[in-house]
C-alpha positions as CSV (number, residue, x, y, z in Angstrom):
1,X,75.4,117.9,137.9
2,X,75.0,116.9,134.6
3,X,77.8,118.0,131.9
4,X,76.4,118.1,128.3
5,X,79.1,117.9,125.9
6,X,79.0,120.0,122.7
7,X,80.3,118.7,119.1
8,X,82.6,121.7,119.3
9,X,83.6,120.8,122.8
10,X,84.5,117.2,122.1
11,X,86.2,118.0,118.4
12,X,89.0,120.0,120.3
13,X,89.6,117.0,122.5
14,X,90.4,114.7,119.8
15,X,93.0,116.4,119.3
16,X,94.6,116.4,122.3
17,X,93.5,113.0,123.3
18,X,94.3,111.1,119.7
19,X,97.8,110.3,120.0
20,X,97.2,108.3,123.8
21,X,93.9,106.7,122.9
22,X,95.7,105.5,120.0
23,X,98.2,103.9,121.9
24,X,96.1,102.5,124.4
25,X,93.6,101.0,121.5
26,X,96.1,99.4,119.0
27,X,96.2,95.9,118.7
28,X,99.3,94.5,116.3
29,X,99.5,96.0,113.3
30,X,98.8,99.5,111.3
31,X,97.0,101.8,112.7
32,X,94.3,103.9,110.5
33,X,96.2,107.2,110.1
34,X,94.9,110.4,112.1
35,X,92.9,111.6,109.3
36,X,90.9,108.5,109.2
37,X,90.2,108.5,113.4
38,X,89.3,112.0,113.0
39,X,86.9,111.7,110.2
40,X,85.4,108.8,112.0
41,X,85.2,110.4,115.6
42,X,83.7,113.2,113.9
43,X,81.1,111.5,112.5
44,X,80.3,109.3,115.8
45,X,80.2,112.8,117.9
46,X,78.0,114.2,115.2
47,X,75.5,111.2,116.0
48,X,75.5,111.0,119.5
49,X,76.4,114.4,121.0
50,X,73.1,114.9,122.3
51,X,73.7,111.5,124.2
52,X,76.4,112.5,125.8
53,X,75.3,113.3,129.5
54,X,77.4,112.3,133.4
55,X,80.6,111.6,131.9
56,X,84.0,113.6,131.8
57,X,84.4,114.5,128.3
58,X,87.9,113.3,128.1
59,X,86.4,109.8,128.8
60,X,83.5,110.2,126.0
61,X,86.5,110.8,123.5
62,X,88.6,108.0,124.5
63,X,85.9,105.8,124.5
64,X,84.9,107.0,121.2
65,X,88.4,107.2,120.0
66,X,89.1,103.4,121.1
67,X,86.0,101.9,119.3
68,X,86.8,103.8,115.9
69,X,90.6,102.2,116.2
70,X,89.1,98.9,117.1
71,X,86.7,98.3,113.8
72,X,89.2,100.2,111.2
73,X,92.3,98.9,112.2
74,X,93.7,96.6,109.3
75,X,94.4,93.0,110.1
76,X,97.6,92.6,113.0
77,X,100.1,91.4,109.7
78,X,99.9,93.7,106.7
79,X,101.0,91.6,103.7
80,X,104.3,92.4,102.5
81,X,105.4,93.5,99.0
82,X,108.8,93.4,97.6
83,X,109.9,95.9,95.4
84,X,113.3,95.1,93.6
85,X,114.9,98.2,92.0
86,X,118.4,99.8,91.5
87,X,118.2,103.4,92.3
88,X,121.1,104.3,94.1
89,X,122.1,108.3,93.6
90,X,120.8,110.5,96.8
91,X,118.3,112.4,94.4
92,X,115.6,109.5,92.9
93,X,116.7,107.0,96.2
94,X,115.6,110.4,98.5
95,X,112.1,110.8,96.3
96,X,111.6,107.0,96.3
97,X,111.9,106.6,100.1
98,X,109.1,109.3,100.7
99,X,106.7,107.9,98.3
100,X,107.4,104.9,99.7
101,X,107.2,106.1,103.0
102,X,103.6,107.5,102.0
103,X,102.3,104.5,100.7
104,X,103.0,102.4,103.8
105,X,101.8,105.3,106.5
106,X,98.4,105.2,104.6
107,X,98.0,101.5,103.2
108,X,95.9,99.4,105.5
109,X,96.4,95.9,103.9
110,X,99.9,96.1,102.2
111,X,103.5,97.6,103.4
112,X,106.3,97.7,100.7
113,X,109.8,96.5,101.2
114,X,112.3,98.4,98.6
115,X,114.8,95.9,97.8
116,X,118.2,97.3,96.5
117,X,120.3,95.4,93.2
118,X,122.8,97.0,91.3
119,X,121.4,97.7,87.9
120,X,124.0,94.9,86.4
121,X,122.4,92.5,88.9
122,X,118.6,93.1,88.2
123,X,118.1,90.6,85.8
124,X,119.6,87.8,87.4
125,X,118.6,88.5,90.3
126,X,115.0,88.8,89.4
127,X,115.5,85.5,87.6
128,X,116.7,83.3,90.0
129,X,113.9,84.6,92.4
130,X,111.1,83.7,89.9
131,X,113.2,80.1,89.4
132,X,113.2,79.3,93.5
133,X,108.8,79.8,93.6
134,X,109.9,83.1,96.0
135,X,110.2,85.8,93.6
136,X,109.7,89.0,94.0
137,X,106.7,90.7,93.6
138,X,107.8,94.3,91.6
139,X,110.5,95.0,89.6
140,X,111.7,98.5,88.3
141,X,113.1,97.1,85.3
142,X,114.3,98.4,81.6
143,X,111.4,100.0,79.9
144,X,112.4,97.9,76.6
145,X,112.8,94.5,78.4
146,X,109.0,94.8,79.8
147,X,107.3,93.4,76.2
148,X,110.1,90.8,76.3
149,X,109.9,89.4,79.5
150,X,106.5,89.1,78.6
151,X,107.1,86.8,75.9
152,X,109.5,84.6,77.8
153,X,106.5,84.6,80.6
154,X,108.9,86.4,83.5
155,X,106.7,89.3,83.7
156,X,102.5,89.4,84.5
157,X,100.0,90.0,81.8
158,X,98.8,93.4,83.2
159,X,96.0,93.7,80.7
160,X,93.2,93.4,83.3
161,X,94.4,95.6,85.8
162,X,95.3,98.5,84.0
163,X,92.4,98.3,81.9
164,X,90.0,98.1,84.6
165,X,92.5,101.3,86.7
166,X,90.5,104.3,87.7
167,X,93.7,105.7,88.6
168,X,95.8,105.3,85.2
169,X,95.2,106.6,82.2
170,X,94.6,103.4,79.1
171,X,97.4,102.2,77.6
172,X,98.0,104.5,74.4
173,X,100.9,106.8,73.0
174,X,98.4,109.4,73.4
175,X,98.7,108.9,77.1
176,X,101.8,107.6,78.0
177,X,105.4,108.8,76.7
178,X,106.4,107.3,73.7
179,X,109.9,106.5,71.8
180,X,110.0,106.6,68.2
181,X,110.0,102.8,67.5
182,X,108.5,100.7,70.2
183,X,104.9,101.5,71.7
184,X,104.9,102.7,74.9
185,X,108.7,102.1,76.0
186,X,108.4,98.6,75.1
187,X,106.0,97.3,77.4
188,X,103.5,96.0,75.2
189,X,104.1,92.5,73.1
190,X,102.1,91.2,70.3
191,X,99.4,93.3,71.8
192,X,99.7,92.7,75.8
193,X,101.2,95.0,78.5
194,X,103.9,93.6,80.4
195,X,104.6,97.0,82.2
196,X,103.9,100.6,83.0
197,X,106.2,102.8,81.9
198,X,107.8,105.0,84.3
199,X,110.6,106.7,83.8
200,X,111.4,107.2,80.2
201,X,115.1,108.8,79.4
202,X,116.9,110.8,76.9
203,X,120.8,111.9,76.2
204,X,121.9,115.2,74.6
205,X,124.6,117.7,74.8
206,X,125.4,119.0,78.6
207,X,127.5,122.5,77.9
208,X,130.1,124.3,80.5
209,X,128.5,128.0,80.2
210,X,132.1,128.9,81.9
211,X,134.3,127.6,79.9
212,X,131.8,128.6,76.2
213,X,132.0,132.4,77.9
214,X,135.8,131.8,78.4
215,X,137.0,131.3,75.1
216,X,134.2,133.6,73.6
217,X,131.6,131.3,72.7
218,X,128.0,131.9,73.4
219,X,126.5,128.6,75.1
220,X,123.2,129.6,73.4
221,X,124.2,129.1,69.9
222,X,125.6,125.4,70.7
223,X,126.7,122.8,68.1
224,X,124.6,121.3,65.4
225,X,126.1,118.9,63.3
226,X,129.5,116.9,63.9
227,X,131.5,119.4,62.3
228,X,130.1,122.2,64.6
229,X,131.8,119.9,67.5
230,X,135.1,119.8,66.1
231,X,135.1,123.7,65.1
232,X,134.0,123.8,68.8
233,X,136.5,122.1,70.5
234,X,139.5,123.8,68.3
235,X,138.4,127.0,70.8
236,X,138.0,124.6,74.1
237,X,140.6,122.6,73.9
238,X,144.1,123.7,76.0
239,X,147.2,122.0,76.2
240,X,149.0,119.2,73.9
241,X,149.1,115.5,74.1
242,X,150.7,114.7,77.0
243,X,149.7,117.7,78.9
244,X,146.0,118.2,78.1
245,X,144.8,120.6,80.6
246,X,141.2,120.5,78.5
247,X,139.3,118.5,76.1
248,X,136.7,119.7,74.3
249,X,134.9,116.9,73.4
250,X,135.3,113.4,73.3
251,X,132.3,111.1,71.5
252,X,133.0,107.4,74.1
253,X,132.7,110.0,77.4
254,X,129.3,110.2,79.1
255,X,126.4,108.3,77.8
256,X,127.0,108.5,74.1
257,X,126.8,105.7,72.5
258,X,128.1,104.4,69.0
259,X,124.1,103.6,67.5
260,X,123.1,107.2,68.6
261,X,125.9,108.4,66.2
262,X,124.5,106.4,63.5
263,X,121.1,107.2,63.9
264,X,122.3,110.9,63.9
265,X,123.1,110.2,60.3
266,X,119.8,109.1,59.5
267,X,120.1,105.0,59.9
268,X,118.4,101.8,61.2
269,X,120.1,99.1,62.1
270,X,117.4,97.0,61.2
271,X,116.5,98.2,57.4
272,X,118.8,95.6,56.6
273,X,118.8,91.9,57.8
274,X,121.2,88.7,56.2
275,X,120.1,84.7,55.6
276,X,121.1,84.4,59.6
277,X,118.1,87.6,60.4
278,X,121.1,89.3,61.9
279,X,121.5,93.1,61.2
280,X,124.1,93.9,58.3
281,X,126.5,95.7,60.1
282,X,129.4,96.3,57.2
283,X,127.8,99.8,55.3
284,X,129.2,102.7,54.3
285,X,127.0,104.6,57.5
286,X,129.0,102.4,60.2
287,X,132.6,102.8,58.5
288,X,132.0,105.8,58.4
289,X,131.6,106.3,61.6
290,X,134.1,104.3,63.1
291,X,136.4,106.7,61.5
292,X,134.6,109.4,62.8
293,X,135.6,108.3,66.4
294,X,138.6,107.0,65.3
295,X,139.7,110.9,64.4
296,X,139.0,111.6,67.6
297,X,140.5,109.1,69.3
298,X,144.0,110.3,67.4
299,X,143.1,114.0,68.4
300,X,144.2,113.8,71.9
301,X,145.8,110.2,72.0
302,X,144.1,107.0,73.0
303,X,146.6,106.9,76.3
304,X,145.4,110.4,77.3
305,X,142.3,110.0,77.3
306,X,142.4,107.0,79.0
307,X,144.5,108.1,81.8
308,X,142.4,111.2,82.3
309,X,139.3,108.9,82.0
310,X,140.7,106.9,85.3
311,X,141.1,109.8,86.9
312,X,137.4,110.2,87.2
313,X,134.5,108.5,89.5
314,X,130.5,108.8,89.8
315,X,129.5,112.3,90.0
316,X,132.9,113.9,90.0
317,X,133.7,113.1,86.4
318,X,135.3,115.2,83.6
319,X,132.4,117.8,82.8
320,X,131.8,118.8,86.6
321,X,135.3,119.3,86.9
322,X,135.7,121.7,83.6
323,X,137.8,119.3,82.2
324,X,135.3,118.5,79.5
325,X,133.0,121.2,78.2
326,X,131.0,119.0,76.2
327,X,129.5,116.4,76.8
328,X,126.6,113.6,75.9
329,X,124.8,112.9,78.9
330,X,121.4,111.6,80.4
331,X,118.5,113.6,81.0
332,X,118.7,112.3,84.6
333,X,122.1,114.0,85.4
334,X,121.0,117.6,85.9
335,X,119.7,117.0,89.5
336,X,122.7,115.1,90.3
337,X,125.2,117.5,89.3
338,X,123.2,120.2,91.0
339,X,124.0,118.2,94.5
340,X,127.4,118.3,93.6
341,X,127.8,121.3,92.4
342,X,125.3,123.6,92.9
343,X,127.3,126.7,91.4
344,X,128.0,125.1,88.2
345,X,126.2,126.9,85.4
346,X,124.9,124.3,82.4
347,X,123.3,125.2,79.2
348,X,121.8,122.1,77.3
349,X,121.5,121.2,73.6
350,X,120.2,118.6,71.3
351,X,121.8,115.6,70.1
352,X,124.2,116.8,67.1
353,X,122.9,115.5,63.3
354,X,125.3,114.5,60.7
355,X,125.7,117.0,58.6
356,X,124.4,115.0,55.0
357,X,121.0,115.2,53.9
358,X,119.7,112.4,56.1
359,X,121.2,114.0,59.3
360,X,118.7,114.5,61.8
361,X,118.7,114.7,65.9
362,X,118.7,111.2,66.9
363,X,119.0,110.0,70.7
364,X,118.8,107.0,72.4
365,X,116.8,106.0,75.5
366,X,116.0,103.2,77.7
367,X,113.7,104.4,80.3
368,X,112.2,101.7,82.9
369,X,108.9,100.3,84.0
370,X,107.5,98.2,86.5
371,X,106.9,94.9,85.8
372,X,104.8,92.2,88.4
373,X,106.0,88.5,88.5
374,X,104.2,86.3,86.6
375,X,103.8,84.2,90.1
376,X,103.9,86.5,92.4
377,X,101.7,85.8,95.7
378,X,99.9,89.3,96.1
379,X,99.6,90.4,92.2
380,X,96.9,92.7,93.5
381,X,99.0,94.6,96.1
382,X,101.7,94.7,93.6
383,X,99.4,96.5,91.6
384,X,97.7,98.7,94.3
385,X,101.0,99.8,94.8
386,X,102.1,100.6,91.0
387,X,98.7,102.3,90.9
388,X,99.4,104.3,93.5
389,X,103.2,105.3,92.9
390,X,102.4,106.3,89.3
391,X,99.4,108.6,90.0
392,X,99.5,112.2,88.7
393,X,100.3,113.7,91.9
394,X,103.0,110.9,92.7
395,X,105.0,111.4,89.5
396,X,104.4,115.3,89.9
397,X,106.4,115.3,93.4
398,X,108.7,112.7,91.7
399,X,109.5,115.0,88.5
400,X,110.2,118.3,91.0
401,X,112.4,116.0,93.4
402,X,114.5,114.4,90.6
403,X,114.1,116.3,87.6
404,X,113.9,112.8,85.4
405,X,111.0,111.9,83.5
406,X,108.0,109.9,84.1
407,X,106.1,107.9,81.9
408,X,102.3,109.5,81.9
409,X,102.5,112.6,79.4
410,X,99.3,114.5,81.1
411,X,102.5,114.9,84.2
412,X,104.9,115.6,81.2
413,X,102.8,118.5,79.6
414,X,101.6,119.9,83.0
415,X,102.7,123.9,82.7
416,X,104.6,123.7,86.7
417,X,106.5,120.4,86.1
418,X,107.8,122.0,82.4
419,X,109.2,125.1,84.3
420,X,110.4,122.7,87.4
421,X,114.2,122.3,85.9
422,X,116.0,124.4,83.1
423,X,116.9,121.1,81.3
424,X,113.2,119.9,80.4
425,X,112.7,122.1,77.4
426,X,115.8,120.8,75.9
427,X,115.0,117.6,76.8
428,X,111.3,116.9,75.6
429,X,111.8,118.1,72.5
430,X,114.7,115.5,72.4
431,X,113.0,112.7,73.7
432,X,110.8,113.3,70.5
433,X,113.3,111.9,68.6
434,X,114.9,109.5,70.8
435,X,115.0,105.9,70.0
436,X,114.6,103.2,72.8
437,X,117.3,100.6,71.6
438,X,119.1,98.9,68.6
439,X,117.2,95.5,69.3
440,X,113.4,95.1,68.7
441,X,111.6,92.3,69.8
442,X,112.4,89.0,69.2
443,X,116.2,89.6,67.9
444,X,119.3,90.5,69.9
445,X,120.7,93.3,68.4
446,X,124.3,93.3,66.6
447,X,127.5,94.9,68.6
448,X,128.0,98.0,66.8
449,X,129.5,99.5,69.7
450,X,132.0,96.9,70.4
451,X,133.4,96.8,66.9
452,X,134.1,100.8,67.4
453,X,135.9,100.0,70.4
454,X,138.4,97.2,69.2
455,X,138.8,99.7,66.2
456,X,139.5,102.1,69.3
457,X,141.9,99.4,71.2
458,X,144.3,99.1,68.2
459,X,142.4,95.6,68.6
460,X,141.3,95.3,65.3
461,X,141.3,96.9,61.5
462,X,137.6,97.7,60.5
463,X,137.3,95.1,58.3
464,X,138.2,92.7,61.0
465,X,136.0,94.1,63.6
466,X,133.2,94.0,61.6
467,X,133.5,90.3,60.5
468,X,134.3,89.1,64.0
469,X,131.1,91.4,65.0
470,X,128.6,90.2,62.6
471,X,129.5,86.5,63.3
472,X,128.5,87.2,67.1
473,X,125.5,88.6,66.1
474,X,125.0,85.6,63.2
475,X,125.1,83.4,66.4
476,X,123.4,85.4,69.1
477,X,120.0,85.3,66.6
478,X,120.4,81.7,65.8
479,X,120.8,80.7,69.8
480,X,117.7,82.8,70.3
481,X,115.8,81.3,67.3
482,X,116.5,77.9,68.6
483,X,115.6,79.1,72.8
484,X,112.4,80.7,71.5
485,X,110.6,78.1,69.3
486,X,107.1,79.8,67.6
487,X,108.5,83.4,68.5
């Protein structure tokens, strides 16, 4: 007797049926996810229902099931793209994986292979790959080495893929977070992208709600200006040298950075240059300044605050542990303190200005990108994949998962991903003002930082550091000058 199979009839056996035919079908290789078998199956029963006459149903399906497999299955090796990058926290390395994870369920012709490197390591690592004809095909590099590397011909000219992208928006501030100096994080160099920008960063004050409340300040009216911090931490601080059970703040803890002070009072390190094209580093602004940390520095006692700086490691550092109530710290560390410490209660602030005229809330941020080898094998699955990570909805999971940034600003202004973590409103306005580094393109920068920090050792007088500083950087220009002929 014949048995007519209806398109409802053989729709509910695909389901039960899918996972075994799949199994018996596969040759090497991916196979098409169950979305794709299904829409196919459904199309083929659709076609050919009324055809369907003497035959168990579960053997129309498998039949049908087996062909669909057999003409969309990808090739038996999927071409393999390396992905060098240095996330190593449980927050971004957990986001990463599933994207990751994501891309190679669904991809048909590429699979990705995350390839781990301390951020110290990247660039030699990266480099000696490109040197040995293997490189790697994606790096997650600096977003203000992209236009660089570029120029020194270690990262692809990305100019016809992005503008021929369906899937990214072009390549303007409009569209893309931007710093205040270099367009679009760096990536772009005497015209060309080198990069997409991914995830841009910011620093600003992180403050102990606890210990504010404690001592009867109110963590919504934070500090301002450099003098608000010191007033500050005459309330925070508890104990004496020797015996410090509290510091209230200390400007070398965290991310904070010498340049971000000086830009706080207004400066560039850049408006003025010598007969070498080095920055002129001795001005009143960076005296100034050293003395300003200096002051601190003979507040608690350089030996203090060294011993209870050793005392500290990763995540469990001196503001998670209430020891330091404020502090200067990356717009990435919200997510991972919340791991650590769920309970802990932080209010956030921007960047203090100095108080003069000029003062203003300066920041500094790096940020990162991905960059493609300049001989890379599979340039085009490198891409599809960067297409693909950085989509809308891609960077949407990523900013809810991590609570960093991401580089396209239509994610950045979306209304849900602005009300995702308590630190973004704090922390867009401040990346408004942040400034991606002290060294444009061409030059190496000058070592502000260090010459603070003999100043700091007892290594040095300022006059001393400074001279010994702006020879190194007298040199550093001249070597580059003489590596980069034309530039």
């Amino acid at each position: 007797m014949e048995k007519r199979m209806t398109r409802r009839q053989a729709l509910g056996a695909v389901g039960g049926l899918l996972a075994s035919a799949v199994l018996v079908a596969c040759a090497p290789g991916p196979t098409p996810t169950p979305q794709v078998i299904v829409k196919e199956v459904t199309k083929v029963v659709e076609v050919e229902k009324e055809k369907v006459v003497e035959k168990p149903v579960e053997k129309v399906v498998t039949q049908v099931v087996e062909k669909v497999v057999k003409e969309t299955v990808a090739p038996p090796q999927r071409t393999k793209i390396t992905y060098l990058h240095f996330h190593s926290d449980v927050v971004r390395v957990g986001a990463q994986d599933l994207l990751v994870g994501n891309y190679n369920r669904d991809s048909l012709k590429y699979v990705v292979e995350p390839v781990f490197v301390p951020f110290g390591e990247l660039t030699q690592k990266w480099e000696a790959a490109l040197a040995s004809g293997e490189p790697f095909d994606i790096l997650l590099s600096s977003g203000m080495d992209a236009g660089r590397m570029g120029m020194e011909k270690k990262a692809l000219n990305l100019d016809a893929y992005w503008d021929a992208s369906k899937k990214l928006p072009p390549a303007t501030p409009e569209n893309w977070v931007p710093y205040t100096i270099l367009e679009l994080s760096g990536v772009v160099y005497q015209g060309k992208k080198y990069g997409v920008p991914f995830q841009p960063d910011t620093r600003f004050l992180f403050l102990d709600v606890k210990a504010f409340k404690e001592v009867g300040l109110d963590p919504e009216k934070p500090p301002v200006t450099w003098d608000d911090l010191w007033t500050y931490a005459d309330k925070l601080d508890k104990g004496k040298k020797g015996a410090w059970q509290r510091i209230g703040f200390c400007p070398v803890w965290g991310q904070s950075w010498f340049w971000m002070w000086l830009w706080s009072m207004g400066w560039c390190e850049w408006d003025q240059q010598n007969e070498f094209k080095a920055s002129v580093m001795d001005r009143p602004e960076v005296r100034e300044c050293i003395q300003w940390h200096i002051a601190w520095r003979d507040r608690y006692g350089r030996d203090d605050l060294n011993a209870l700086a050793a005392g500290f490691t990763g995540l469990v550092d001196a503001f998670i542990t209430g020891m330091n109530p404020i502090l200067v710290h990356g717009s990435w560390m919200p997510a991972r303190y919340k791991v650590v410490k769920p309970a802990f209660e932080i209010a956030y602030a921007m960047f203090p200005r100095h108080p003069g005229k000029n003062g203003r809330h300066s920041s500094w941020g790096a940020g990162h990108c991905m960059v493609i080898a300049p001989n890379s094998k599979h340039p085009d699955g490198a891409w599809d994949f960067i297409e693909w990570f950085l989509s809308a909805e891609n960077m949407k999971l990523w900013c809810t998962k991590t609570g960093t940034f991401v580089g396209r600003a239509d994610v950045m202004n979306d209304p849900d991903v602005q009300k995702a973590h308590p630190h973004y409103k704090i922390a867009f306005e401040q990346l408004k003002l942040t400034n991606p580094c002290p060294t444009p393109v061409p030059y190496p920068g000058a070592d502000y930082r260090g010459a603070m920090l003999l100043v700091w050792d007892g290594k040095a007088t300022i006059d001393e550091a400074l001279k010994q500083k702006q020879e190194e950087a007298n040199q550093a220009v001249q070597d580059w000058i003489k590596t980069h002929p034309g530039q």
